[in-house]
C-alpha positions as CSV (number, residue, x, y, z in Angstrom):
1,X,42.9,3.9,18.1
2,X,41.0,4.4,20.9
3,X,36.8,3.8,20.8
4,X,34.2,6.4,21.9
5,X,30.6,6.6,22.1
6,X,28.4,6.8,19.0
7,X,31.2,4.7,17.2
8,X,33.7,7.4,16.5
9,X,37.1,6.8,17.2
10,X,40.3,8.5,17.9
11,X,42.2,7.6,14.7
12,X,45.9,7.2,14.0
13,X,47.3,6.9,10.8
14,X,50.9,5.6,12.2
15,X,51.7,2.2,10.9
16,X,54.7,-0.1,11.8
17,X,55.4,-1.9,9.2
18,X,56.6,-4.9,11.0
19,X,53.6,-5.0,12.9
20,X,51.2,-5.1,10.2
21,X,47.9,-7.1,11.2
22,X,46.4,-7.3,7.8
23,X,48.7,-7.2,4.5
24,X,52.0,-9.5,3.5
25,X,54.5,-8.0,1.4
26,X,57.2,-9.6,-0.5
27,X,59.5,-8.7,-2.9
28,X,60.8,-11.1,-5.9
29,X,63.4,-9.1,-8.0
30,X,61.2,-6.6,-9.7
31,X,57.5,-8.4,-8.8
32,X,56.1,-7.2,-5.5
33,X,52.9,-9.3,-3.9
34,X,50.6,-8.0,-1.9
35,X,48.5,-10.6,0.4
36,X,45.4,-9.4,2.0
37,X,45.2,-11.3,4.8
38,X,42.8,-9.7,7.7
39,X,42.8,-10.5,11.2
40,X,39.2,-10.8,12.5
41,X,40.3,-8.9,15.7
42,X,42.0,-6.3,14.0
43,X,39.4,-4.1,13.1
44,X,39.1,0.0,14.8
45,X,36.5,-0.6,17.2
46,X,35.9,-4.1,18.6
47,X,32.2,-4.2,18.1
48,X,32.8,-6.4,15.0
49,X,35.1,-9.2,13.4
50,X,36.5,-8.6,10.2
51,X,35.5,-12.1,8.9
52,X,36.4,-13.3,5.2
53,X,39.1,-10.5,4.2
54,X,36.3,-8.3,5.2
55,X,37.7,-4.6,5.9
56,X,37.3,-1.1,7.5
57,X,39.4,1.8,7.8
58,X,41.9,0.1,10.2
59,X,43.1,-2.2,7.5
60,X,42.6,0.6,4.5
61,X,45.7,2.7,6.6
62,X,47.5,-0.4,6.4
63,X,47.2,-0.7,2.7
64,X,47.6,2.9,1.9
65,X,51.3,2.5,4.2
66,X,51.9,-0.1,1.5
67,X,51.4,1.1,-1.2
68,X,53.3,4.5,-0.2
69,X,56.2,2.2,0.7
70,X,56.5,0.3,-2.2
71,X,56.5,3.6,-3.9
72,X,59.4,5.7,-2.1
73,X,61.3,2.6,-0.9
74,X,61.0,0.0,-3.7
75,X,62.5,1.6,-6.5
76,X,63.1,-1.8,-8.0
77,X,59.7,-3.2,-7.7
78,X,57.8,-2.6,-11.6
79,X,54.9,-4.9,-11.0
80,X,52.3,-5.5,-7.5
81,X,50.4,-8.6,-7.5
82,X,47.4,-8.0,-4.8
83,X,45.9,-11.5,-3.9
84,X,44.0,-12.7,-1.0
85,X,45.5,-14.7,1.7
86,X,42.2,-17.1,2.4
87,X,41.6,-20.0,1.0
88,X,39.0,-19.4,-1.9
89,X,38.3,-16.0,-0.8
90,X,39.8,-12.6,-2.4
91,X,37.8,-9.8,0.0
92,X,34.8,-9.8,1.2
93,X,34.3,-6.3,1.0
94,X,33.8,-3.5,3.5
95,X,32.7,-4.9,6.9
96,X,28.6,-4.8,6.9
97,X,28.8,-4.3,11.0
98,X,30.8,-2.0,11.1
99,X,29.0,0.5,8.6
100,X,25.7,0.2,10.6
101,X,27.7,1.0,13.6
102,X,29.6,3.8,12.5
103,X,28.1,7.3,12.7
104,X,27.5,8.9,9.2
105,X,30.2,11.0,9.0
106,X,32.6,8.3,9.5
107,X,31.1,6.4,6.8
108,X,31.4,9.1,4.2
109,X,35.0,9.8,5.2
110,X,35.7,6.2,5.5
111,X,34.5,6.0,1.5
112,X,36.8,8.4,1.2
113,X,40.2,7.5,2.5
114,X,39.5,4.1,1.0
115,X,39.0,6.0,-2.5
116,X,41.8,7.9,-2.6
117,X,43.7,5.0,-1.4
118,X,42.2,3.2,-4.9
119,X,43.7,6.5,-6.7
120,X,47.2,6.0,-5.4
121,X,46.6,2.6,-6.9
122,X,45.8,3.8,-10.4
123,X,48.3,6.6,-10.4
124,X,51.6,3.9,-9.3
125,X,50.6,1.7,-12.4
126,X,49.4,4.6,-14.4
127,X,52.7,7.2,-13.9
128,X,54.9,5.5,-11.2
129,X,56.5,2.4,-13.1
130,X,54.6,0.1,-10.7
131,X,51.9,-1.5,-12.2
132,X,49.2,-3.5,-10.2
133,X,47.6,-6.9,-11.1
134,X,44.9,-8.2,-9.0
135,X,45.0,-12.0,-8.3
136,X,41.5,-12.7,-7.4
137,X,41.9,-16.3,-5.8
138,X,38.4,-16.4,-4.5
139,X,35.1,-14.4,-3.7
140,X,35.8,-11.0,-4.6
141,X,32.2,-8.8,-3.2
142,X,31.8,-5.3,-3.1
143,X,34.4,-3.5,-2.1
144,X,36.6,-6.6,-2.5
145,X,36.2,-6.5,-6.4
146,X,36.4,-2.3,-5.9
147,X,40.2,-3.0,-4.7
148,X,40.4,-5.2,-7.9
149,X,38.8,-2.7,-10.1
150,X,42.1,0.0,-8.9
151,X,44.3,-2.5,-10.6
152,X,45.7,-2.3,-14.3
153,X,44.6,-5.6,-14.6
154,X,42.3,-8.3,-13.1
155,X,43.1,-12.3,-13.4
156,X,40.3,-14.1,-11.7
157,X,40.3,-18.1,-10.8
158,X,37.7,-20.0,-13.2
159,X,37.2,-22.7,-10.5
160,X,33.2,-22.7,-10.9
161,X,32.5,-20.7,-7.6
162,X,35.2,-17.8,-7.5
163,X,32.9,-14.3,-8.7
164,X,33.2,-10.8,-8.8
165,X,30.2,-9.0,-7.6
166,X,29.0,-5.7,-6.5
167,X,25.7,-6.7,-4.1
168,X,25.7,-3.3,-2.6
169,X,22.3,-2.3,-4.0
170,X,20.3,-5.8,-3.9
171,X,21.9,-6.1,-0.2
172,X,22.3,-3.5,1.8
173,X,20.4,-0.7,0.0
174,X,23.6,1.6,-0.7
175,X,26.3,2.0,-3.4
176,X,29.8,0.7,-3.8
177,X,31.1,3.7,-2.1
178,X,34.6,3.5,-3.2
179,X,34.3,4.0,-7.0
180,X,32.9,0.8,-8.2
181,X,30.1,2.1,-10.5
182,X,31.9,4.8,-12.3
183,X,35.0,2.3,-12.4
184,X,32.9,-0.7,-14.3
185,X,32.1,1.9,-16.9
186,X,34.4,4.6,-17.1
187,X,37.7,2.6,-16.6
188,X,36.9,-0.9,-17.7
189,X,34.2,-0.2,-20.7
190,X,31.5,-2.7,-19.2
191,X,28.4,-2.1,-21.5
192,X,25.7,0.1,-19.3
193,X,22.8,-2.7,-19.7
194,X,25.1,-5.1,-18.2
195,X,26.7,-2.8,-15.5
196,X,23.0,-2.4,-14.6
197,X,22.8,-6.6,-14.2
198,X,25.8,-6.7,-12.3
199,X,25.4,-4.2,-10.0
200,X,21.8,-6.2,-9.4
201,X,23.5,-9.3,-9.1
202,X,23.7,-10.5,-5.8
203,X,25.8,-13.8,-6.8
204,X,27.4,-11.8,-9.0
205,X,29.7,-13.2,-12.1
206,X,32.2,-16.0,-12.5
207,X,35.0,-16.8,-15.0
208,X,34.0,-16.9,-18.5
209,X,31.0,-14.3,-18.5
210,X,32.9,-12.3,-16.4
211,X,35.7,-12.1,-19.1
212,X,32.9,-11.8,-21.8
213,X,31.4,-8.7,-20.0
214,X,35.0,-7.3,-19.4
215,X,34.6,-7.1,-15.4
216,X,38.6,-8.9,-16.3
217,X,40.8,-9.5,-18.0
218,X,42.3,-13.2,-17.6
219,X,41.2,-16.4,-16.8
220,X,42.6,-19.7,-15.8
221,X,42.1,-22.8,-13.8
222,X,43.6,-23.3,-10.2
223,X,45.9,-25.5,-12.3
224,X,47.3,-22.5,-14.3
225,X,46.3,-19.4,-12.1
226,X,49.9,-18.9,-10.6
227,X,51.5,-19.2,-13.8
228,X,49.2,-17.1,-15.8
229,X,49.5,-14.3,-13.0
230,X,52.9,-14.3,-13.3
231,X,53.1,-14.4,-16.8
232,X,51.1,-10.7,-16.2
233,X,53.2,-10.1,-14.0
234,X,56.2,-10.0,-15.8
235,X,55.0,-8.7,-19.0
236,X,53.9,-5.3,-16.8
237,X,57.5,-5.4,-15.4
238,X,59.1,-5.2,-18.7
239,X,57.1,-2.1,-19.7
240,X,58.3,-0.2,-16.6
241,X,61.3,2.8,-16.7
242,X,61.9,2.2,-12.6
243,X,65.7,2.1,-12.3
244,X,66.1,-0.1,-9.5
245,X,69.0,1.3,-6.7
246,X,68.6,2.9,-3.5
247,X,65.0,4.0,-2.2
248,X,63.6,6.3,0.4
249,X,62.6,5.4,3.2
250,X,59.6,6.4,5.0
251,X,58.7,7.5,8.5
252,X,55.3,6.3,10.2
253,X,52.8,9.0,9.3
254,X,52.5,11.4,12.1
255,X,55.7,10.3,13.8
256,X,57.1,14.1,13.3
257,X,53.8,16.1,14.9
258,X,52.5,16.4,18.2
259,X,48.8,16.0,18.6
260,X,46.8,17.8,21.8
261,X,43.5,19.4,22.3
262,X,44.3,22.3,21.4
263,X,46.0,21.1,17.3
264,X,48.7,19.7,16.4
265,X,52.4,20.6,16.3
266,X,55.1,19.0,13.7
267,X,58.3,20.1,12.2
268,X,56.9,21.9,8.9
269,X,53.1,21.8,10.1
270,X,51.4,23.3,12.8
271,X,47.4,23.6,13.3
272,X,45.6,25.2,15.8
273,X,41.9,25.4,16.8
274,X,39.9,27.4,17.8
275,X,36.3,25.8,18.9
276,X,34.3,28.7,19.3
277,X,35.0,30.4,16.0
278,X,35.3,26.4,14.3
279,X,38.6,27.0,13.2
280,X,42.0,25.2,12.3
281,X,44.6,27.5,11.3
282,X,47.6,25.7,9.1
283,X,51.0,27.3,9.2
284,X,52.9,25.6,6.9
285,X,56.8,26.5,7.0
286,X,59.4,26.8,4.4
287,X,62.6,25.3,4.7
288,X,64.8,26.8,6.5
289,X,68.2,25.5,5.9
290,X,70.1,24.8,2.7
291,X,68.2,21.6,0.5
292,X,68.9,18.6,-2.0
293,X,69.6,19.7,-5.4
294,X,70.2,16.6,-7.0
295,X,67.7,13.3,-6.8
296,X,70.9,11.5,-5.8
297,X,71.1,14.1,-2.9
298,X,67.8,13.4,-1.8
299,X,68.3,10.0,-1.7
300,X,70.8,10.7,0.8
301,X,69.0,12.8,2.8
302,X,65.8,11.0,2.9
303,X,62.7,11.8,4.3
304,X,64.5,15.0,6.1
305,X,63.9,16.4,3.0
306,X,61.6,19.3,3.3
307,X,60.3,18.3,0.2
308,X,59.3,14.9,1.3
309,X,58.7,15.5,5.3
310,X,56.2,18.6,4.9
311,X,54.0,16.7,2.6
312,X,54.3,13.7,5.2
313,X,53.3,16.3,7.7
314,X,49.8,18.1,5.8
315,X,48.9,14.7,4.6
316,X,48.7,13.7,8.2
317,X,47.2,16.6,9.2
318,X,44.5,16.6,6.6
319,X,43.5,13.2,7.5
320,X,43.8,13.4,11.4
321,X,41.6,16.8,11.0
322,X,38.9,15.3,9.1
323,X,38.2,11.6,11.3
324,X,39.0,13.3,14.8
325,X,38.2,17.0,14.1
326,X,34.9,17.3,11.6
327,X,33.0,20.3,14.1
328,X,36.2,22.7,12.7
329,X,34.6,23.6,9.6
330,X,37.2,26.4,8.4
331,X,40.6,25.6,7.7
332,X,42.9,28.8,6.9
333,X,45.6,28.3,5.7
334,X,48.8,30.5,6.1
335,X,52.4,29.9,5.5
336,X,55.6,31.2,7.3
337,X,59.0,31.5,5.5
338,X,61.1,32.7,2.6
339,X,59.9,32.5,-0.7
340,X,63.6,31.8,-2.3
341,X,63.6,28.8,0.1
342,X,60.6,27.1,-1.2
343,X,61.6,27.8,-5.1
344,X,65.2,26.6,-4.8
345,X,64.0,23.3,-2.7
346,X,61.3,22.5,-5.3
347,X,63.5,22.8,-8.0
348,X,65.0,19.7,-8.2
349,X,61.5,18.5,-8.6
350,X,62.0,19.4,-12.2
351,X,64.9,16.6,-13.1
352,X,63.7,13.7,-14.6
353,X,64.1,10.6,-11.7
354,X,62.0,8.4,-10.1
355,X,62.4,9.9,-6.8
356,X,61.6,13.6,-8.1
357,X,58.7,12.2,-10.1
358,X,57.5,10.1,-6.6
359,X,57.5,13.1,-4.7
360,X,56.0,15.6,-7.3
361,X,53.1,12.6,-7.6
362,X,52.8,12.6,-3.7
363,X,52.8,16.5,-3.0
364,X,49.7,15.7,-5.9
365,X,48.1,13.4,-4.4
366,X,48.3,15.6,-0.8
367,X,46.7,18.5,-2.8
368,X,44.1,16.6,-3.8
369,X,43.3,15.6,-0.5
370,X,43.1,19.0,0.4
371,X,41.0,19.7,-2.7
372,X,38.5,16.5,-1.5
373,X,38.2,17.9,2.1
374,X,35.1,19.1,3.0
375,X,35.6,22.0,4.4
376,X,36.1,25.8,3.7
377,X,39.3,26.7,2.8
378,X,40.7,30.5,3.4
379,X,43.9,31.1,2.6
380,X,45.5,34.6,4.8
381,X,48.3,36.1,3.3
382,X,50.3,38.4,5.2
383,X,53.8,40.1,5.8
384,X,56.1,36.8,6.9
385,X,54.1,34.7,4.3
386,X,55.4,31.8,1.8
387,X,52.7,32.0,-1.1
388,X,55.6,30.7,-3.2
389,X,55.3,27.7,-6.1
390,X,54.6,24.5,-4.1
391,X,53.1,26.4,-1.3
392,X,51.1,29.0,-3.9
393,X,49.2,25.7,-4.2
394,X,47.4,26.0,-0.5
395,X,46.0,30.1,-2.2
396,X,44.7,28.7,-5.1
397,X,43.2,25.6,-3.3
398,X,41.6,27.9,-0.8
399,X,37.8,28.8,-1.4
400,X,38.8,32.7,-0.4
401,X,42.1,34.1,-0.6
402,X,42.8,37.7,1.2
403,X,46.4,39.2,1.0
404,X,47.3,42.5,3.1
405,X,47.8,45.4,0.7
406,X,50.9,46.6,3.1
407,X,52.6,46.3,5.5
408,X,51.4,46.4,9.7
409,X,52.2,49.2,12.5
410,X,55.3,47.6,14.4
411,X,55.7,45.0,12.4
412,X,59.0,45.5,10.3
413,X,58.4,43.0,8.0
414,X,58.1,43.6,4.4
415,X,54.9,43.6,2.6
416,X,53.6,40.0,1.7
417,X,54.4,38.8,-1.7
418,X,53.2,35.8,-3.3
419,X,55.4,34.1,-6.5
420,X,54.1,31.5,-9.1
421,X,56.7,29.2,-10.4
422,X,56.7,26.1,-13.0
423,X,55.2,24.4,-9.9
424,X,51.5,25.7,-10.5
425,X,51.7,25.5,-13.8
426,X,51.0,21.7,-13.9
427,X,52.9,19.9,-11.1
428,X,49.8,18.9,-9.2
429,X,47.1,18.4,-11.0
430,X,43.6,18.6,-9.7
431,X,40.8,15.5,-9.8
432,X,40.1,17.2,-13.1
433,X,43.3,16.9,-14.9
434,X,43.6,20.6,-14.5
435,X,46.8,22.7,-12.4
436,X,44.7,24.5,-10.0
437,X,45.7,28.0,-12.0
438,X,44.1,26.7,-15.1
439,X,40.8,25.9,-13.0
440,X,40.9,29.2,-11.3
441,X,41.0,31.0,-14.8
442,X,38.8,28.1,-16.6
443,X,37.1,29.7,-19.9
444,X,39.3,32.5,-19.8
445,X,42.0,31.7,-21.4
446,X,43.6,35.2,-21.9
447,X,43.4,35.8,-18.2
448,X,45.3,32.4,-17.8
449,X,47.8,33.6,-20.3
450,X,48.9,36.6,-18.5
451,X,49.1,34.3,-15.0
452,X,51.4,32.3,-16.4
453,X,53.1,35.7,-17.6
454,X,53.8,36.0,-14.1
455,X,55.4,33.2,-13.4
456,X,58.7,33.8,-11.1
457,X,57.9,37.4,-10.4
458,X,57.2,38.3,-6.3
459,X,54.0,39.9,-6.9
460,X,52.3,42.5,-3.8
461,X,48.8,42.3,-3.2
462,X,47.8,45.1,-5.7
463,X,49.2,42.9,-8.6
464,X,48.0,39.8,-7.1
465,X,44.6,41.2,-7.1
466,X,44.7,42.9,-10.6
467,X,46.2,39.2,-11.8
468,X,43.0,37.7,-10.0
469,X,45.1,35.4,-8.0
470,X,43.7,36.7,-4.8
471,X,40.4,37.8,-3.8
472,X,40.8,40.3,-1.9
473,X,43.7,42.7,-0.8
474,X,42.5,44.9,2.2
475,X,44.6,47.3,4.1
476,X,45.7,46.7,7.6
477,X,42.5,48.6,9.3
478,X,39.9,46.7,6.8
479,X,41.8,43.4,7.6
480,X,41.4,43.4,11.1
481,X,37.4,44.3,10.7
482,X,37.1,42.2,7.3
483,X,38.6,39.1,8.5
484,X,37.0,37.7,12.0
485,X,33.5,38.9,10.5
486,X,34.5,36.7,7.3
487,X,35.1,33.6,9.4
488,X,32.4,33.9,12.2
489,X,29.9,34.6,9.3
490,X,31.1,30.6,8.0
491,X,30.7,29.4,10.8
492,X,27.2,31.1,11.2
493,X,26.2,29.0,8.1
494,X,25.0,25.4,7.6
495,X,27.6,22.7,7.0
496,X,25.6,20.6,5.0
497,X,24.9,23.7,2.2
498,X,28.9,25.0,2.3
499,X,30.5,21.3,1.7
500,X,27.9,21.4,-1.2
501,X,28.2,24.6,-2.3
502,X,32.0,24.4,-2.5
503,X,32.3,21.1,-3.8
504,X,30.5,22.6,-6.8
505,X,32.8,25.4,-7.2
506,X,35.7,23.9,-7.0
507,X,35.8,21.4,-9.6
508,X,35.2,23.5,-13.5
509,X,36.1,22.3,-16.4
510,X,36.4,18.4,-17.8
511,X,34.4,15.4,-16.0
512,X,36.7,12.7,-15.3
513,X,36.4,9.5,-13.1
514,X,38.0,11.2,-10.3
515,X,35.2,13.9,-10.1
516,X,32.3,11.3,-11.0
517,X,33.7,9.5,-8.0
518,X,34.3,11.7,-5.8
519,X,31.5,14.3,-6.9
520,X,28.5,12.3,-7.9
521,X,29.3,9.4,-6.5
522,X,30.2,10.3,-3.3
523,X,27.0,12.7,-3.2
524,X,24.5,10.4,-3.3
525,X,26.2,7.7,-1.2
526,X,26.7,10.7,1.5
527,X,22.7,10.8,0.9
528,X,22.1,7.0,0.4
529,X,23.3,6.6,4.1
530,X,20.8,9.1,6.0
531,X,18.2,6.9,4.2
532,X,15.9,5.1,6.6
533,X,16.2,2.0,3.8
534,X,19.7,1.8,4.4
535,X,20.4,2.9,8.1
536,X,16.9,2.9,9.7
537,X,16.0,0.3,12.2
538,X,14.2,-1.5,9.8
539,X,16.7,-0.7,7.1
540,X,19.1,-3.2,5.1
541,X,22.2,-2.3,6.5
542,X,20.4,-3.2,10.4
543,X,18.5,-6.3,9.4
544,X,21.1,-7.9,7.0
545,X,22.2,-11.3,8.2
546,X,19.1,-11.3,10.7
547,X,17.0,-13.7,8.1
548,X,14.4,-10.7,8.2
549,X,13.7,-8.9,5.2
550,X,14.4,-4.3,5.4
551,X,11.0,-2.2,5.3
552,X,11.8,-0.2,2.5
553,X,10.0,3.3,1.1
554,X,9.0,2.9,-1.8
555,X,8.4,5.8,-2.9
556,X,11.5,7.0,-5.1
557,X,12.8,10.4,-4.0
């Protein structure tokens, strides 16, 4: 990760897990633990220690490594304890220097990644087997008792100084960016009057009024905190279905693509950019020899598996495009392949196993991080296209779809065709517990009806468009006009207003504590940090730990 001015960095996401600098993983029969123990020199830019467990994005990639590991490779691991590694101390939270050095859209994306990591979290103990229990062995602040609050359950030491606190508001004038408000209330039922004296709190709470208020669950003594951990431990174990046997194991993330100046170049995913236009074009390519049929198969295979290495590939290349590339505004997305390919490789997805289930959850989880990016999404469809099941899902993510009605002069390719399958009927779920066909077709639940009516036909673009599954189908003269004018006109437009814009659009139906989080939530924190009280040079975030008090506004906006 290499510094440059302004605090931005060149990010990887590559981690070797033997060369981890923040987290300790061991496994105990069917009981993983997960020690957070952060080196102060570890951090992304070297402008700042990572004192008291305190961490930034540098050690977030290291946990989100874990937790994908634990998941593909650990098939016999049914319960995570996360504890810190300190004496007395849990996490301090997300480091305070390195916020008020970072520029703002490093911030905002940092909140991100860290959130989403927190999801992966929730969805291992919620539909993966692997539940996590948080040891809190000390001080747990801010974003330190946000990493607690992704666990099933908290145990916190009653020694008369360990708390939980969220001091984001009394402190540094912003919000605890990864969740933490919408988690107190929507996940662990913490009565709104005293959310509102928590999140005020600055000391925050300790063992028994911390168990009355339901910010945990346990409580013990330092005498009895192993024991009753593990006791919680083991009982979340014996709930799980995880088989034990073989795992999968993973690859560092990026270790398949090139990167360069000009995009990057991998086995299944390709980008390339164009600056002027602010483009990244995604070609994501169907497999294109025979695949696994059978879990046991892809167990053999391992993260070959087009199933398992494309998603390894377009979750890197969602992440490296939004940290190191956030001037290319417009992703379009395209595919490249046959559609048969991509239906018989997905279909093994559909028996029951913990590896199918694993991958089906990660190609989710992907999805979603496509669905959270902000920026536009186009989807081109054209003769040579793969719009089929799995990669159907990049159409319906897309904020504009535009299939070829036809085929080109000189090119003897067929037609495009796209073709639903039992993939986008629920697979992948978005933040609002919806497949993305259900949300494209929300309210209407007769047009939904005949989508699904579709399902495993090849369709051309006139009966994509009359089944509303595209938005427009030109013909090959129209295209060539329609198209370039379409993305130079996005890029004509302010940023700010499209990542609003679409993040409205894309998320109907139900509320749920993803889309508070990442909607509401991470709205106002996005504004919370342009706000001279929190970033100014007389703002919290600048003057905390001087011993001089922030300047605030006070006049509420």
């Amino acid at each position: 990760m290499d510094a440059v001015p302004g605090g931005a960095v060149t990010v990887s996401f590559a981690v070797d897990p033997a060369a981890r600098r923040h987290w300790r993983v061991s496994v105990d029969g069917d009981v993983a633990t997960v020690e957070m123990v952060v080196d102060p020199d570890g951090g992304l830019r070297p402008d700042y220690e990572l004192k008291l467990n305190s961490y930034d994005l540098a050690v977030d990639i290291e946990l989100y490594d874990v937790v994908q590991r634990l998941r593909f490779e650990h098939p016999e691991v049914r319960a995570v304890v996360l504890t810190g590694g300190l004496d007395k101390v849990f996490c301090a939270g997300a480091n305070i220097r390195m916020l008020a050095g970072s520029t703002h859209s490093h911030k905002v994306n940092f909140c991100k990644f860290t959130n989403e990591t927190r999801n992966s979290i929730e969805q291992a103990s919620a539909e993966s087997g692997q539940v996590w229990i948080a040891a809190v062995n000390g001080t747990a602040a801010g974003g330190g008792y946000e990493l607690a609050l992704a666990c099933e359950e908290i145990v916190l030491v009653d020694d008369r100084a360990s708390a939980v606190s969220l001091p984001e508001v009394p402190l540094l004038a912003v919000l605890p960016g990864t969740g933490g408000l919408t988690r107190v209330v929507d996940k662990r039922n913490v009565r709104r009057d005293l959310a509102d004296v928590f999140a005020t709190k600055t000391e925050g709470v300790k063992g028994r009024q911390a168990l009355e208020w339901r910010l945990v669950d346990a409580i013990a003594p330092p005498s009895e905190f192993a024991a009753l951990v593990a006791r919680h431990a083991q009982a979340a174990a014996s709930t799980s279905d995880r088989p034990g046997g073989a795992g999968l194991s993973l690859p560092a993330l990026g270790s398949s693509t090139v990167v360069s100046e000009e995009g990057l170049e991998g086995r299944w995913v390709s980008v390339s950019y164009d600056r002027e236009v602010g483009t990244a074009t995604f070609v994501v390519a169907a497999p294109d020899a025979t695949q696994p049929s059978t879990a046991a198969d892809l167990i053999d295979v391992g993260a070959d598996a087009w199933l398992v290495a494309a998603a390894l590939e377009l979750d890197h290349a969602l992440l490296h495009l939004r940290f190191n590339e956030p001037s290319l505004g417009t992703w379009v997305l395209t595919t490249k392949g046959d559609l048969d390919a991509v239906a018989d490789a997905e279909r093994v997805l559909a028996e029951p196993h913990w590896l199918t289930r694993e991958i089906r959850l990660y190609w989710g989880r992907v999805l979603k991080r496509l669905d959270l990016s902000a920026r536009t999404l186009i989807a081109l469809i054209e003769p040579g296209s793969c719009f089929a099941g799995t990669l159907a899902e990049l159409a319906l993510a897309a904020d504009r779809s535009v299939m070829l009605d036809g085929d080109r002069e000189g090119d003897d390719r067929p037609p495009a065709t796209i073709r639903l399958t039992a993939a986008n009927d629920g697979w992948y779920p978005m933040s609002n517990g919806l497949s993305r066909l259900a949300s494209r077709f929300w309210g209407r639940d007769d047009v939904l009806d005949d989508a699904r009516g579709l399902i495993g036909k090849d369709l051309d673009a006139r009966a994509a468009f009359d089944a509303e599954l595209v938005t427009f189908a030109p013909d090959e003269i129209d295209w060539d006009d329609e198209v370039p004018v379409m993305l130079a006109e996005r890029n004509s437009f302010s940023p700010d207003a499209l990542t609003a814009m679409e993040a409205n659009y894309r998320f109907v139906g139900p509320e749920t504590m993803e889309t508070k989080i990442f909607a509401r939530l991470t709205a106002w924190q996005n504004w919370v940090f342009q706000r001279p009280n929190a970033v100014g040079s007389e703002g919290a975030l600048a003057r905390f730990g001087t011993g001089t008090r922030p300047v605030f506004d006070r006049e509420r906006v």
